[in-house]
C-alpha positions as CSV (number, residue, x, y, z in Angstrom):
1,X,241.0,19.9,249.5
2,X,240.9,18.7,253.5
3,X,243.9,17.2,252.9
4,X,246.0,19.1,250.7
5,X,244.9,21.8,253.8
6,X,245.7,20.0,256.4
7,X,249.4,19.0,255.1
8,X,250.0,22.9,253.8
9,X,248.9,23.6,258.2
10,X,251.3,20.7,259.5
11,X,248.9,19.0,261.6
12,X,250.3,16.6,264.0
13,X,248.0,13.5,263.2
14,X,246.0,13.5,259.8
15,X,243.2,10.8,259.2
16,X,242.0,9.8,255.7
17,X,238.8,8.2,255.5
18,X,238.0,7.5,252.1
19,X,240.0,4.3,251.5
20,X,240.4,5.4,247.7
21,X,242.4,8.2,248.9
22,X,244.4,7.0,252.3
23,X,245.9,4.3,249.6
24,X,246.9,6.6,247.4
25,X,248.7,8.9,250.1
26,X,250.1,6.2,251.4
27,X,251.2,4.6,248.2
28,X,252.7,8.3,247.5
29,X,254.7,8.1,250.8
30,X,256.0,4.8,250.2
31,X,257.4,5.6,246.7
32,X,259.3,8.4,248.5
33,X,260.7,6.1,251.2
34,X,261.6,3.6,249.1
35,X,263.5,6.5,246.8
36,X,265.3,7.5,250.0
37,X,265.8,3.6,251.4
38,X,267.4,2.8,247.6
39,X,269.4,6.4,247.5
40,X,271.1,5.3,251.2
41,X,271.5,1.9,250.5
42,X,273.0,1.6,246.7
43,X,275.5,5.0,247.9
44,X,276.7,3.0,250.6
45,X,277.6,-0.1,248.7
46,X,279.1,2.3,246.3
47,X,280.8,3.8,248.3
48,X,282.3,0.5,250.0
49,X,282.8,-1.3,246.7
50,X,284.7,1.7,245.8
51,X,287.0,1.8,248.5
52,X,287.7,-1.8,248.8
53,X,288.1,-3.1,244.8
54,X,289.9,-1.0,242.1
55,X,287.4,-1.7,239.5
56,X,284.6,0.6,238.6
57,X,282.5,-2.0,240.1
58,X,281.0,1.1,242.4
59,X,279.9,3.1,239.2
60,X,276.3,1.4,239.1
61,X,275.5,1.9,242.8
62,X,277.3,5.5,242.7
63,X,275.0,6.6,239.6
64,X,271.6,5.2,241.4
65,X,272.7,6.6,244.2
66,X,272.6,10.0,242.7
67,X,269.5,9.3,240.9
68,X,267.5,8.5,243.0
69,X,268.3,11.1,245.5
70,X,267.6,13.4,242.5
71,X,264.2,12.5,241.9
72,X,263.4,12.6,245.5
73,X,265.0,15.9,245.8
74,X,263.0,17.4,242.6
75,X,259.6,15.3,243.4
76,X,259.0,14.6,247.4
77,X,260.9,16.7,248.9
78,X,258.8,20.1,248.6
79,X,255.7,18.2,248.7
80,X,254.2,18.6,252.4
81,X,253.2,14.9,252.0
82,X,256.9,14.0,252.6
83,X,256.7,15.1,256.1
84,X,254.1,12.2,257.0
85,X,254.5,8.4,257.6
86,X,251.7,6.2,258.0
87,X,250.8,4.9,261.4
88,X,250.8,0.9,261.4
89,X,251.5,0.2,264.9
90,X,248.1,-1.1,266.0
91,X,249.3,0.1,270.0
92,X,250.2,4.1,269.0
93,X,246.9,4.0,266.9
94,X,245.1,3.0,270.1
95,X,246.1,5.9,271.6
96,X,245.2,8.8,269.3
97,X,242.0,10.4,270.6
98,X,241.0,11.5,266.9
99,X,240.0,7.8,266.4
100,X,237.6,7.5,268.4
101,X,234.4,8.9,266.0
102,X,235.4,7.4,262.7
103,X,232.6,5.7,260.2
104,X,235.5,3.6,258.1
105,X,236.6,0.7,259.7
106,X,240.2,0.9,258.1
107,X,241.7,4.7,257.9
108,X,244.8,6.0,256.7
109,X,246.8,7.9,259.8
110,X,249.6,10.0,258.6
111,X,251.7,11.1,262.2
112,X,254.1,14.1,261.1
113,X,257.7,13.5,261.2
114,X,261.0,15.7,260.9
115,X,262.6,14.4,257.5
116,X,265.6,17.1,257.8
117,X,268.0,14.1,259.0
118,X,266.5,11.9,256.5
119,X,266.8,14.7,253.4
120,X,270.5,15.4,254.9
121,X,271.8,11.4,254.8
122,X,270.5,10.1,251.4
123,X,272.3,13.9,250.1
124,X,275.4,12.8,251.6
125,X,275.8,9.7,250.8
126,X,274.5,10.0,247.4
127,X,277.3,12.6,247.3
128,X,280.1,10.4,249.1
129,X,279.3,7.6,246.2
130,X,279.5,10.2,243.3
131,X,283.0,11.2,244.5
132,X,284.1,7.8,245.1
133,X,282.6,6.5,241.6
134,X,284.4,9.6,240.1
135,X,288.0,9.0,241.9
136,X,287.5,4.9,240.3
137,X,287.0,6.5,237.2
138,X,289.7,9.1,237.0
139,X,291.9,6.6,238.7
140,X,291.0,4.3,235.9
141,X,291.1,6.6,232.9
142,X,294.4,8.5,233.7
């Protein structure tokens, strides 16, 4: 309930002390990166396989693309969890004062983060590669 209050308040620095619980936020957080990092990465190459060959070579990328950006849309992105990234760098954890009177030896720090830009690429790019992917196919198909 901490948590869940804490993300809802938008607190700058979170810690999680209950390993069972910083692993499962951060395994949370990772899924939704790696749904953005896929989203980004398989538009762009859809978009560039699109533009260079005339094949529908670009209609797999295009179509992960768009999923993937779909499910983050529908899944992470109104979660206040998507607005945090854990804290690995041993150097910026150093120099967090709310470290100092901890009892686990390995916490979970989520620092807050402005996802807007991130939210805005994967969109557009997941949209660039549906428009490409569709242009192959009606170029195809007419």
């Amino acid at each position: 309930m901490e948590l869940e209050r804490a993300l809802e308040a938008g607190v700058s620095v979170i810690v999680i002390e209950p390993e069972s619980l910083g692993e499962e936020t951060a395994r949370w957080i990772y899924v939704g990166n790696l749904l953005h990092k896929i989203s980004v990465y398989s538009g762009l190459c859809g978009v560039a396989s699109g533009l260079t060959w005339s094949s529908l070579a670009c209609t797999p990328f295009g179509i992960a693309s768009i999923l993937c950006a779909g499910c983050y849309t529908l899944s992470w992105q109104w979660d206040p969890c998507c607005k945090y990234q854990e804290e690995k760098n041993r150097r910026h954890l150093s120099t967090l004062p709310v470290l100092s009177d901890l009892t686990s030896a390995s916490p979970v720090v989520l620092v807050r983060t402005d996802n807007r830009r991130k939210i805005y690429l994967h969109s557009s790019v997941a949209l660039a590669a549906a428009s490409v992917c569709l242009w192959r196919l009606y170029q195809t198909f007419k």
